[in-house]
C-alpha positions as CSV (number, residue, x, y, z in Angstrom):
1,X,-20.1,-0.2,-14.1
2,X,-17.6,2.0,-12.4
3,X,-13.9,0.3,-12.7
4,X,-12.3,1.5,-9.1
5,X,-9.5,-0.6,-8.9
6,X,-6.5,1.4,-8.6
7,X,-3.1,0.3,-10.1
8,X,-0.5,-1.1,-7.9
9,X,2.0,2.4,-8.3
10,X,-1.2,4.3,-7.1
11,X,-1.8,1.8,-4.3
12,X,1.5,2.0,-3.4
13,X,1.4,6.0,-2.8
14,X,-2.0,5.5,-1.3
15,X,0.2,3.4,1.4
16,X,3.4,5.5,1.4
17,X,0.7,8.5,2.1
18,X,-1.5,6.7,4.8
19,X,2.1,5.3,7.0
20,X,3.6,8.8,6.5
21,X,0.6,10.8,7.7
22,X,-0.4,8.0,10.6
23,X,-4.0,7.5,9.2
24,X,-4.2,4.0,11.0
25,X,-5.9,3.2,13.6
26,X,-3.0,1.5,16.0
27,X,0.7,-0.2,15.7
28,X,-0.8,-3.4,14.4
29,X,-2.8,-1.7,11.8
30,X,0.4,0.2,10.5
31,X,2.7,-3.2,10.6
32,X,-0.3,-4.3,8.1
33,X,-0.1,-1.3,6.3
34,X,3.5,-1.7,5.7
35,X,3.8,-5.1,5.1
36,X,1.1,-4.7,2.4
37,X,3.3,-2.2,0.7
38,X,6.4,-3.9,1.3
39,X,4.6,-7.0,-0.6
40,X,3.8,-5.4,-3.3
41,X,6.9,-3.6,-3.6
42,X,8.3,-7.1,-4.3
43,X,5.8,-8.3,-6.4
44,X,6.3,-5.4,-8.9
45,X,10.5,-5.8,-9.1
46,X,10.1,-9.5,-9.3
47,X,7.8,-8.5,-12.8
48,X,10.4,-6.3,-14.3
């Protein structure tokens, strides 16, 4: 079985890369976008 689960840093450039290059489909779906990175963002200096 295939493990595709990508770690949070590579998540979070997936992210960076989709808000940057405006692969969403409209305003609402970038505010998700950016909140989701924004989240983990948090998540990840709250570990360290």
């Amino acid at each position: 079985m295939k493990n595709n689960n990508p770690s949070a840093q590579s998540l979070l450039a997936l992210l960076e890369k989709k808000i940057s290059e405006g692969d969403f489909n409209d305003s609402v779906h970038k505010i998700k976008l950016m909140t989701a990175r924004d989240v983990i963002k948090k998540i990840l200096q709250t570990e360290l």
